[in-house]
C-alpha positions in Angstrom: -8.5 -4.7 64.7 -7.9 -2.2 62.0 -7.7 -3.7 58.2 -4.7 -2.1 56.3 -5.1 -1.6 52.2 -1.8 -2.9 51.7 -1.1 -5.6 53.8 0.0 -8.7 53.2 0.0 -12.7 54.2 2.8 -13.9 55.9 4.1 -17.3 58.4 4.4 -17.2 62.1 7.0 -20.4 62.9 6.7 -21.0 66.6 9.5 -22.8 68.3 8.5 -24.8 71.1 11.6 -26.4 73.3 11.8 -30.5 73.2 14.6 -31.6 74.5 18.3 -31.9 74.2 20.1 -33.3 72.0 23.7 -35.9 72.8 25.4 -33.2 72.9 23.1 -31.2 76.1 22.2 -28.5 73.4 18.4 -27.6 73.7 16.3 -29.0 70.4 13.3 -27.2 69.2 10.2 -28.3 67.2 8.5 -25.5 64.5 5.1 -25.3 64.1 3.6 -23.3 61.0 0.9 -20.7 61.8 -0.4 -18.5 59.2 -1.0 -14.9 59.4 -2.9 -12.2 57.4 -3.0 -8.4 58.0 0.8 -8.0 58.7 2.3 -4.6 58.0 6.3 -4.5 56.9 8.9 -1.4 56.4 12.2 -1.4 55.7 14.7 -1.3 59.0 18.9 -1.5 58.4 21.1 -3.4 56.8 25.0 -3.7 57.7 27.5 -5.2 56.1 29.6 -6.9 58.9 33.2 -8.6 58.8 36.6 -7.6 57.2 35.3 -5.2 55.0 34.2 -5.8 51.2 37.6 -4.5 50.2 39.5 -7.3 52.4 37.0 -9.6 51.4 37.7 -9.0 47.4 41.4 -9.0 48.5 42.2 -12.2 50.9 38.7 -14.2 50.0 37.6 -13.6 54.0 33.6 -13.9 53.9 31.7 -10.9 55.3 28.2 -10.9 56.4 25.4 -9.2 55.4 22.8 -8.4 58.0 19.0 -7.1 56.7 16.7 -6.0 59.2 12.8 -5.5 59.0 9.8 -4.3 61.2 6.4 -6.2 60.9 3.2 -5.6 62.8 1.6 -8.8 63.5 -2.3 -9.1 64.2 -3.5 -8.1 67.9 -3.2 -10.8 70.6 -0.3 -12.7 68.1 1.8 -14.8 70.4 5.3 -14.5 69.6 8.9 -14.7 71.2 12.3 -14.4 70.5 12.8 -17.8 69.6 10.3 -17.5 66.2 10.5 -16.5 62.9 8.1 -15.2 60.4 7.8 -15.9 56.3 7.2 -13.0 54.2 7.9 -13.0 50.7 9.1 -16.1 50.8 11.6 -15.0 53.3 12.5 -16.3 56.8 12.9 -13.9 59.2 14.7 -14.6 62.6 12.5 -12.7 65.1 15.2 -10.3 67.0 14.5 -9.7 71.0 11.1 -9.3 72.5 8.1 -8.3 70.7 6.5 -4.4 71.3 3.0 -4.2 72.3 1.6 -0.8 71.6 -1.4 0.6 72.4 -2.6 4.4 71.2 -3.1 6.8 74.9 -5.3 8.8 72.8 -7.5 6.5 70.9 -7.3 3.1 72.5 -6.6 1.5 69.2 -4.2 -1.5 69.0 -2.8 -2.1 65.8 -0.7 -5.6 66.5 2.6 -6.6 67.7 5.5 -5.1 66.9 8.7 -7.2 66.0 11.6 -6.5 64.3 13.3 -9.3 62.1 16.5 -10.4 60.5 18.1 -12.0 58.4 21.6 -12.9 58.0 23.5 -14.1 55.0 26.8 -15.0 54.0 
C-alpha cells in the first residue's frame, strides 16, 4: 500500500440496514470505522435552486452542493449508503466506489469515492 506525505485521518460510517420503521421506510444502524492514509482534492460545487438573486429577493432557500474525491485504503469496504468524516465533515458517499488498479505497475492506491455534501 503506498504511504502518502500528506495524508490525513478520516471516519468511514458504515450503514448496515435493520429494519423498517411504522411507516415501511428502511432504518439503518452506523457503525464508526476509522481510517488513516486517505487522500482528498477538491471536486465541484453548485449552487442549486431559484437562483441567489431570487433567493435575496422572495426569501426562497437555495442549496449549495460541495463535492470531494477521497482515496480510501486498499481492500476499504464501502457503499453508497456510507459516509466518511474528514475535517470534521460528513460526507455522504455519492454512487459506487472506483477500484483502480495501475496496467503498468500493478500498484493499488485505494478506493476511489467521491463525496458530498449538501447544505441549505
Amino acid at each position: 500500500m503506498p504511504q502518502f506525505p500528506f495524508s490525513k485521518a478520516a471516519t468511514l460510517i458504515r450503514r448496515t440496514l435493520s429494519t423498517e420503521n411504522l411507516d415501511g421506510n428502511d432504518t439503518y444502524v452506523d457503525s464508526s470505522h476509522p481510517l488513516s492514509n486517505v487522500v482528498t482534492w477538491p471536486s465541484t460545487s453548485s449552487l442549486v435552486g431559484q437562483g441567489l438573486r431570487i433567493e435575496m429577493r422572495t426569501g426562497d432557500q437555495a442549496t449549495a452542493v460541495a463535492s470531494l474525491n477521497a482515496l480510501l485504503p486498499p481492500d476499504t469496504v464501502v457503499t453508497a449508503l456510507d459516509a466518511v468524516i474528514v475535517d470534521g465533515y460528513k460526507w455522504e458517499v455519492e454512487g459506487d466506489p472506483s477500484l483502480y488498479q495501475s496496467p503498468f505497475t500493478g500498484l493499488d492506491p485505494g478506493v476511489l469515492v467521491r463525496l458530498v455534501k449538501v447544505t441549505g
